[in-house]
Biopython code that builds the backbone (N, CA, C, O; Angstrom):
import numpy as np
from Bio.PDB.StructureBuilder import StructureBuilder

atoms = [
    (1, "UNK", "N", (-79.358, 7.987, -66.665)),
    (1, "UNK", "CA", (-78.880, 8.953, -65.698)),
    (1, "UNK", "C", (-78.641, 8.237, -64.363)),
    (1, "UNK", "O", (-79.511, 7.490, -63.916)),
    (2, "UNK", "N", (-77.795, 8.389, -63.886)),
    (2, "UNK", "CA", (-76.785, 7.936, -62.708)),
    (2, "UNK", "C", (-76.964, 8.641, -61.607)),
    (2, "UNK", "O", (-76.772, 9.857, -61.590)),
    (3, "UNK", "N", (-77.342, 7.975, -60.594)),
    (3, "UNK", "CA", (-76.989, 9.089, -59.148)),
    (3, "UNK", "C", (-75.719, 8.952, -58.454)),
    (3, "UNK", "O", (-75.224, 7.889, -58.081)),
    (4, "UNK", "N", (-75.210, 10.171, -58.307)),
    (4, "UNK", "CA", (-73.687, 9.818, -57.472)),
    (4, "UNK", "C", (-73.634, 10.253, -56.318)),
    (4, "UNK", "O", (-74.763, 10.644, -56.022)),
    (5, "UNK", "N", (-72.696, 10.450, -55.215)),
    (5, "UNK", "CA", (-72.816, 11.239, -54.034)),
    (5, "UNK", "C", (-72.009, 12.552, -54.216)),
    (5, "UNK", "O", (-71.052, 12.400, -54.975)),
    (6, "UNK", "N", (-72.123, 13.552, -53.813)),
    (6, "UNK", "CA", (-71.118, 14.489, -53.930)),
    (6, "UNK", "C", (-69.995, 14.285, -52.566)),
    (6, "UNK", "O", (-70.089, 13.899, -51.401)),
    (7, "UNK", "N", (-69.083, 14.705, -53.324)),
    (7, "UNK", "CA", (-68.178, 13.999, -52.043)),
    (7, "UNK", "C", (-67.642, 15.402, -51.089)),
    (7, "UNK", "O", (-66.564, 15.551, -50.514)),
    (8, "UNK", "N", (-68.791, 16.313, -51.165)),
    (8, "UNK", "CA", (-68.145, 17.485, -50.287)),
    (8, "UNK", "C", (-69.791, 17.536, -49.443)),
    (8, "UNK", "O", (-69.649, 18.016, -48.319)),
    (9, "UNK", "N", (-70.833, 17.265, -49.660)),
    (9, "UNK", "CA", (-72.179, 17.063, -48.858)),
    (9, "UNK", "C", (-72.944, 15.745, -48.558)),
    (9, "UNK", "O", (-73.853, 15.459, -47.780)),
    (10, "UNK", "N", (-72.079, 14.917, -49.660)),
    (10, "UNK", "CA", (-73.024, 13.494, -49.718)),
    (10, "UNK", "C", (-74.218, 13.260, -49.772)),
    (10, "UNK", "O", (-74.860, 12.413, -49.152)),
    (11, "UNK", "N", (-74.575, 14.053, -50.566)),
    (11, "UNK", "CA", (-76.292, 14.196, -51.014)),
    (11, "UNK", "C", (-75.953, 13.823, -51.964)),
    (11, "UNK", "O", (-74.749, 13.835, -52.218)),
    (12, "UNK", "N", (-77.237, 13.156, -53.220)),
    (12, "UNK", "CA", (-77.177, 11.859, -53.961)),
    (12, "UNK", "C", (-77.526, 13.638, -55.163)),
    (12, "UNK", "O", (-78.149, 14.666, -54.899)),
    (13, "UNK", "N", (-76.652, 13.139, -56.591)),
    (13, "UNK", "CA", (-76.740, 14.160, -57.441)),
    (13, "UNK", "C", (-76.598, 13.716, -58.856)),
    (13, "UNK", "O", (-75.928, 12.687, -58.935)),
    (14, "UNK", "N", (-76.920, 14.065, -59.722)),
    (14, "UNK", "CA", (-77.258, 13.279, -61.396)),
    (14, "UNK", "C", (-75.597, 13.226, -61.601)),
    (14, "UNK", "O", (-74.946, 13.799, -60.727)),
    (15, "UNK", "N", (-74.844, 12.565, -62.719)),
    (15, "UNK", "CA", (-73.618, 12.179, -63.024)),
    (15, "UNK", "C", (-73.226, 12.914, -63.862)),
    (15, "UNK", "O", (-72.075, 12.910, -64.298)),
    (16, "UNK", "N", (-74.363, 13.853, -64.308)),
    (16, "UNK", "CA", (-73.964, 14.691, -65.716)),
    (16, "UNK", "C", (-74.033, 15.714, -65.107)),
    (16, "UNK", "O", (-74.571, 16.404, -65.973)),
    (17, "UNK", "N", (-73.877, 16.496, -64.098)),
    (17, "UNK", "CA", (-74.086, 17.889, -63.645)),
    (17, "UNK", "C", (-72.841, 18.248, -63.495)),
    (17, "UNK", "O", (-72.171, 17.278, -63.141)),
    (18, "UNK", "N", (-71.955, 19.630, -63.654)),
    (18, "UNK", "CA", (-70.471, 19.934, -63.087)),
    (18, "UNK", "C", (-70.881, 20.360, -61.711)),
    (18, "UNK", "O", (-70.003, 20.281, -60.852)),
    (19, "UNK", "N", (-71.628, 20.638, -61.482)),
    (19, "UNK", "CA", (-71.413, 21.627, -60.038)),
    (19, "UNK", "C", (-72.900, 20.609, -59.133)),
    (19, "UNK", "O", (-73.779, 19.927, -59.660)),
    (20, "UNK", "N", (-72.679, 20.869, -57.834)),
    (20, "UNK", "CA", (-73.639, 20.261, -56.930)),
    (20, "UNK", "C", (-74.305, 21.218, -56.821)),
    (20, "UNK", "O", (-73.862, 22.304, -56.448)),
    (21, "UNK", "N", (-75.842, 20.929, -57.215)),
    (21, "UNK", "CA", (-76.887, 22.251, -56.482)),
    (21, "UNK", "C", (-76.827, 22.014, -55.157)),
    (21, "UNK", "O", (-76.000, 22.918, -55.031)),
    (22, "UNK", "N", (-76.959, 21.599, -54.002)),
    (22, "UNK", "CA", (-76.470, 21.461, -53.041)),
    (22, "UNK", "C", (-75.747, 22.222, -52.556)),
    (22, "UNK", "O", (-76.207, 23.275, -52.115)),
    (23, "UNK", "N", (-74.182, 21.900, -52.465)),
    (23, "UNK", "CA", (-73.487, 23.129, -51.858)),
    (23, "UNK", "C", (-72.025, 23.726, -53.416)),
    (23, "UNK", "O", (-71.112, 24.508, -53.153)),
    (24, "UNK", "N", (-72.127, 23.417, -54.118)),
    (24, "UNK", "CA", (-71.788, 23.955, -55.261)),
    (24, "UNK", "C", (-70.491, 23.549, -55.694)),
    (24, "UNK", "O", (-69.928, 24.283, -56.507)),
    (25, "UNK", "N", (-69.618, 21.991, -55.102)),
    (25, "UNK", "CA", (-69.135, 21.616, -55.470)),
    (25, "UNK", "C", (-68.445, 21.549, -56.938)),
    (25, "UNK", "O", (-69.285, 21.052, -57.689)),
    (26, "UNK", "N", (-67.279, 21.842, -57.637)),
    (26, "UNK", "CA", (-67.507, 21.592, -59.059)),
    (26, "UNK", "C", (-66.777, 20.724, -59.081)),
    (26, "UNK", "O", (-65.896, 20.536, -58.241)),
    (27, "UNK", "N", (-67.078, 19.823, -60.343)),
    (27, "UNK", "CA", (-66.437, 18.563, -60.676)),
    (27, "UNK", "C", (-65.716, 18.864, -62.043)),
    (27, "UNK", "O", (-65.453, 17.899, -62.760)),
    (28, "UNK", "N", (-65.299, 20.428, -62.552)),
    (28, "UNK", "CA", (-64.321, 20.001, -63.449)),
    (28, "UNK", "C", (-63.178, 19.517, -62.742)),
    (28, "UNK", "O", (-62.958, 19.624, -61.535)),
    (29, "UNK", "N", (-62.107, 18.692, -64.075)),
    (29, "UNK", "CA", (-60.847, 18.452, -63.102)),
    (29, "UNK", "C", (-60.158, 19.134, -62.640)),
    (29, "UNK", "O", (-59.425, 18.661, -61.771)),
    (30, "UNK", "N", (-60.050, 20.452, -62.947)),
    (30, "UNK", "CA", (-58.835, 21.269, -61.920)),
    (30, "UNK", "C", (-59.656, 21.433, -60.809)),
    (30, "UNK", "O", (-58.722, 21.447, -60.007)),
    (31, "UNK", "N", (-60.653, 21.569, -60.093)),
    (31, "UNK", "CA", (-61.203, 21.615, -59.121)),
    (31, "UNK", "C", (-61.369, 20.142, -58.392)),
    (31, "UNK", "O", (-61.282, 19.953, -57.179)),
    (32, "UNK", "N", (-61.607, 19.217, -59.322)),
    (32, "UNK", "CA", (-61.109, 17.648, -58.627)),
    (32, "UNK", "C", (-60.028, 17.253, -58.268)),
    (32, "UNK", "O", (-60.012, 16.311, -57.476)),
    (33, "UNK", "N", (-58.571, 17.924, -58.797)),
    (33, "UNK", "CA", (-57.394, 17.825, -58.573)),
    (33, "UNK", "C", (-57.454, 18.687, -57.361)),
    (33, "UNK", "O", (-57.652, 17.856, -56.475)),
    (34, "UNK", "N", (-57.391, 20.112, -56.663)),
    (34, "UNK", "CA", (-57.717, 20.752, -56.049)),
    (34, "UNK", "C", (-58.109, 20.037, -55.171)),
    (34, "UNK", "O", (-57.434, 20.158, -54.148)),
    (35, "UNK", "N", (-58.782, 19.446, -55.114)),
    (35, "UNK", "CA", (-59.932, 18.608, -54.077)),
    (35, "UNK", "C", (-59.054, 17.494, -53.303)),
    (35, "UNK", "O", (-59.014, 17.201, -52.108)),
    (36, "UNK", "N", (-58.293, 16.930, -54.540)),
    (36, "UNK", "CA", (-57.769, 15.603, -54.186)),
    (36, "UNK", "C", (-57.126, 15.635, -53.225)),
    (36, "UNK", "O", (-57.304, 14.856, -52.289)),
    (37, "UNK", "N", (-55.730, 17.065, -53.256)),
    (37, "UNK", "CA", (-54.594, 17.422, -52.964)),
    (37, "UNK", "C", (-54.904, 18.435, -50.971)),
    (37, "UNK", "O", (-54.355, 18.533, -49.873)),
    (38, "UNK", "N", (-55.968, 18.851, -51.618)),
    (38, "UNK", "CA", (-56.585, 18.803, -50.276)),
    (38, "UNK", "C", (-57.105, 17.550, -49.196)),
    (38, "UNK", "O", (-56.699, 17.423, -48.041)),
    (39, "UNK", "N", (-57.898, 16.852, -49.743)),
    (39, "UNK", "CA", (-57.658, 15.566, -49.078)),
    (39, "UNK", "C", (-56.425, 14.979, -48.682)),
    (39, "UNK", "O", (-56.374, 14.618, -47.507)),
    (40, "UNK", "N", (-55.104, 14.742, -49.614)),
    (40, "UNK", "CA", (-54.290, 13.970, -49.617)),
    (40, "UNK", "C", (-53.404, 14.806, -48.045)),
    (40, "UNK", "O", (-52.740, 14.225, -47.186)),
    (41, "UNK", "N", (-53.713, 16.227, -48.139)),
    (41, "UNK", "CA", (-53.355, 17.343, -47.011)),
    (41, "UNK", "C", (-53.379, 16.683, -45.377)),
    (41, "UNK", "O", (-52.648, 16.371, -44.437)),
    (42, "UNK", "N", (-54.902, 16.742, -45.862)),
    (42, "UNK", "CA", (-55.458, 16.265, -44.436)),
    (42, "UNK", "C", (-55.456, 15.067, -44.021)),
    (42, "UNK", "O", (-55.463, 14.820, -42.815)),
    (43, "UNK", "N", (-55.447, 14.120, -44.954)),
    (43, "UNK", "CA", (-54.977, 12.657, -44.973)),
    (43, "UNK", "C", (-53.709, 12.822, -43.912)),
    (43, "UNK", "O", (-53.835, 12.311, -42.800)),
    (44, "UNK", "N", (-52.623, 13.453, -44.211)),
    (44, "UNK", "CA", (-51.227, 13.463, -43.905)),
    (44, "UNK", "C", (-51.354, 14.309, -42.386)),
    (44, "UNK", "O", (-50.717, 14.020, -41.373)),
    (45, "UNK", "N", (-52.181, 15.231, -42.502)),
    (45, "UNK", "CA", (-52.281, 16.140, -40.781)),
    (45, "UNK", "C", (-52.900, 14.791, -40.006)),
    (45, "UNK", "O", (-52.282, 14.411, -39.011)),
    (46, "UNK", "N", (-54.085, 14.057, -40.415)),
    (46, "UNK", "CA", (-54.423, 13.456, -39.208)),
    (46, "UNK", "C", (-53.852, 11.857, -39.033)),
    (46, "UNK", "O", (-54.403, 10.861, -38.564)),
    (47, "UNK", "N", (-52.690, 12.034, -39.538)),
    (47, "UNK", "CA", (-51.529, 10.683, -39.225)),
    (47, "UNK", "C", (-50.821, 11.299, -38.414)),
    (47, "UNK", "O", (-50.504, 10.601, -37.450)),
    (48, "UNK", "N", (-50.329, 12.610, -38.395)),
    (48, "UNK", "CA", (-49.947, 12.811, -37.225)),
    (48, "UNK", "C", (-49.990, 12.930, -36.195)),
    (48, "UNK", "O", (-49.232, 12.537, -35.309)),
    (49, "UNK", "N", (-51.232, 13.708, -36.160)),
    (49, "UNK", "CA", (-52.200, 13.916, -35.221)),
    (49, "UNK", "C", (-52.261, 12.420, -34.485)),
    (49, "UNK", "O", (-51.713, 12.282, -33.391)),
    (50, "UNK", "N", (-52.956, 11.294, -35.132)),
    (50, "UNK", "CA", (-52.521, 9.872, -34.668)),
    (50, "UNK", "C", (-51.104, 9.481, -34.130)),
    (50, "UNK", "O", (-51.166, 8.854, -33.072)),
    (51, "UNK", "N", (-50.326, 9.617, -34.424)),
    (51, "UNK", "CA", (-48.503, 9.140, -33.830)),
    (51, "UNK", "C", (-48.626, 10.041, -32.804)),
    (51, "UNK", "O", (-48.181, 9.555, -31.765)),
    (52, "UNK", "N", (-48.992, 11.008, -32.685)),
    (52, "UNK", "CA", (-49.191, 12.130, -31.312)),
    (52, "UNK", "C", (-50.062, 11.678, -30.306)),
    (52, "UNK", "O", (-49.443, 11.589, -29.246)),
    (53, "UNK", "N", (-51.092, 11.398, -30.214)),
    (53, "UNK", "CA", (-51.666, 10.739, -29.607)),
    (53, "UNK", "C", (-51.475, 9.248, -29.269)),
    (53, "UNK", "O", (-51.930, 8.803, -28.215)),
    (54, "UNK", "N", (-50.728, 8.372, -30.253)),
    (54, "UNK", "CA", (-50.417, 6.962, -29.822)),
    (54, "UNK", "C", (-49.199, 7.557, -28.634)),
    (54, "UNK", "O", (-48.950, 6.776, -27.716)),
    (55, "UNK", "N", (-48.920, 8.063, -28.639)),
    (55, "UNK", "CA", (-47.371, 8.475, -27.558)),
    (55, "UNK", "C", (-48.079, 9.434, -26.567)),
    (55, "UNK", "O", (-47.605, 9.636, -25.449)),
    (56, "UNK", "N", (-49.015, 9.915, -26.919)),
    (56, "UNK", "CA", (-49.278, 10.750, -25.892)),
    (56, "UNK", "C", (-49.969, 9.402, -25.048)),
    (56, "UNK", "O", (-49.344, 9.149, -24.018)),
    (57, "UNK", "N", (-51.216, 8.446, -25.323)),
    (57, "UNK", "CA", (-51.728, 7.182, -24.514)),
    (57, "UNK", "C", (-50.603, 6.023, -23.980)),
    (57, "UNK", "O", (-50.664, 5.074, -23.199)),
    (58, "UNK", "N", (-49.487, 6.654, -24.877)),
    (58, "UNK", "CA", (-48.398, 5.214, -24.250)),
    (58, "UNK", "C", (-47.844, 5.797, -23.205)),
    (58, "UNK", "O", (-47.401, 4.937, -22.444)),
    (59, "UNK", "N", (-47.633, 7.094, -22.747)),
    (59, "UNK", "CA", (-46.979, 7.422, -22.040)),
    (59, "UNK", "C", (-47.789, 7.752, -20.931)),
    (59, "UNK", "O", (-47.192, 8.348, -20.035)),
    (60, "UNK", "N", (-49.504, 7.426, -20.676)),
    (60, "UNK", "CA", (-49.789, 7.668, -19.983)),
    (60, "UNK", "C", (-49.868, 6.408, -19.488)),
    (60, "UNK", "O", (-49.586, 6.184, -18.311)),
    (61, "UNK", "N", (-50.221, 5.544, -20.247)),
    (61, "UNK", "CA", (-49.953, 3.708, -19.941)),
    (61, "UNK", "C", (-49.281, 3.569, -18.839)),
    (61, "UNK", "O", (-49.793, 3.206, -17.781)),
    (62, "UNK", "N", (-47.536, 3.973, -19.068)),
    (62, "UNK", "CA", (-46.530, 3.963, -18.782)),
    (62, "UNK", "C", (-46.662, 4.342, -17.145)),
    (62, "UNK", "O", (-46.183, 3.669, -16.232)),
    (63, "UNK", "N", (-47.239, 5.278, -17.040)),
    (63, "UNK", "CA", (-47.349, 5.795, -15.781)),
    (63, "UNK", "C", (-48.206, 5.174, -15.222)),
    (63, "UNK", "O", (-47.851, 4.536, -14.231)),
    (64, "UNK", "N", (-49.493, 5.128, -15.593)),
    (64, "UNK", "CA", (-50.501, 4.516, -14.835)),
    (64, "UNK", "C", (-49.215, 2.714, -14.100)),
    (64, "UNK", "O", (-49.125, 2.237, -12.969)),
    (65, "UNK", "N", (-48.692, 2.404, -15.108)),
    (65, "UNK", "CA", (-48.069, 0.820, -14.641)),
    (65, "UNK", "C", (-47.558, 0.746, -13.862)),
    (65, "UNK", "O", (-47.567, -0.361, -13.324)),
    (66, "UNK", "N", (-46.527, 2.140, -13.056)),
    (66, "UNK", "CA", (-45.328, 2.407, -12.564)),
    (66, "UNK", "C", (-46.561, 2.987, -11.452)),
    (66, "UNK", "O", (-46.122, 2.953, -10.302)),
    (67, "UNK", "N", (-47.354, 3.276, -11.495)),
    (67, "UNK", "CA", (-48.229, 3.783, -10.107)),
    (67, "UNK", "C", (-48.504, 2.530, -9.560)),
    (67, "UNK", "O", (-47.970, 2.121, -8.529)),
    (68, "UNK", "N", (-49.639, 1.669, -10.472)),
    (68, "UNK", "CA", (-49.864, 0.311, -9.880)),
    (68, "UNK", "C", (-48.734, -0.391, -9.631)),
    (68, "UNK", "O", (-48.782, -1.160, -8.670)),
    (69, "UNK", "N", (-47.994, -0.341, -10.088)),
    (69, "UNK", "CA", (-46.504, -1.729, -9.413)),
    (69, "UNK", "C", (-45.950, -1.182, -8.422)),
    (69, "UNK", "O", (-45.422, -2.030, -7.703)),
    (70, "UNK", "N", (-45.765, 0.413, -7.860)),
    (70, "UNK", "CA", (-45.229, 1.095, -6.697)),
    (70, "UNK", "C", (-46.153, 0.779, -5.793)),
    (70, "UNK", "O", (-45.776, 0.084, -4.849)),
    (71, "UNK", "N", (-47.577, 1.205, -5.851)),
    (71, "UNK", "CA", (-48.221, 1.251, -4.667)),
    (71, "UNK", "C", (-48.495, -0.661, -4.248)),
    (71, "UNK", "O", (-48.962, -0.983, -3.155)),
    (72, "UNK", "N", (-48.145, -1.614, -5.221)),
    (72, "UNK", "CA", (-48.608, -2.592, -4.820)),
    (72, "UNK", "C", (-47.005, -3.089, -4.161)),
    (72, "UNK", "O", (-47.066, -3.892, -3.230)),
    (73, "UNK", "N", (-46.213, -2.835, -4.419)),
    (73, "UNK", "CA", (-44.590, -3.228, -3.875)),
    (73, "UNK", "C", (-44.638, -2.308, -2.360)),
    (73, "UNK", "O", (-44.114, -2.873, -1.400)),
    (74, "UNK", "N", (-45.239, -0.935, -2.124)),
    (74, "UNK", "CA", (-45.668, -0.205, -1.203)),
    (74, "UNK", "C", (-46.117, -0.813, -0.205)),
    (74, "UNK", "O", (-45.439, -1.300, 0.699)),
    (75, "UNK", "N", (-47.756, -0.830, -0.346)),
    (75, "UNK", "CA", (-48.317, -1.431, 0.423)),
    (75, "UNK", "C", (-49.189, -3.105, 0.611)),
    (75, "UNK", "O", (-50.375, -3.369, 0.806)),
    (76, "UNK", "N", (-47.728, -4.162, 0.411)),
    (76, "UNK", "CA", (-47.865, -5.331, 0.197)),
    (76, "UNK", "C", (-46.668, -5.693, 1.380)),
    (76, "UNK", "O", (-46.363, -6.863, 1.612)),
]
sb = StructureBuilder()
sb.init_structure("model")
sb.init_model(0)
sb.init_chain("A")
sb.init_seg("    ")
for serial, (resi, resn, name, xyz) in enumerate(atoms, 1):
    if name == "N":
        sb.init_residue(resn, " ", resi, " ")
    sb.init_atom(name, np.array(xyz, "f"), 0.0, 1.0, " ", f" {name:<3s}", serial, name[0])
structure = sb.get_structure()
């Protein structure tokens, strides 16, 4: 007998059980497929979420550079 993690609580659980006593996870496959496709979901929301934020920090970059090079061309 095998301990695995459940991958919806990560508490350590026997290899032969379908469901997590824990929080009741099931591991037949249509519920692992289910699972996957949900992951693969959110996988894809928080890449965007990332490209949104890389542009949202570049563009503050951007500004912050154009403040420091004005005020130093300013008052120089």
């Amino acid at each position: 007998m095998a301990l695995n993690r459940c991958p919806e609580c990560r508490k350590k659980i026997s290899d032969s059980v379908e469901q997590c006593p824990h929080c009741g996870f099931s591991f037949k496959e249509a519920d692992l497929e289910i699972y996957k496709q949900k992951l693969e979901q959110r996988r894809l929301e928080n890449a965007e979420i990332n490209r949104k934020s890389i542009k949202f920090h570049l563009i503050w970059l951007l500004i912050f550079v154009l403040v420091i090079g004005l005020s130093s061309v300013l008052f120089s």
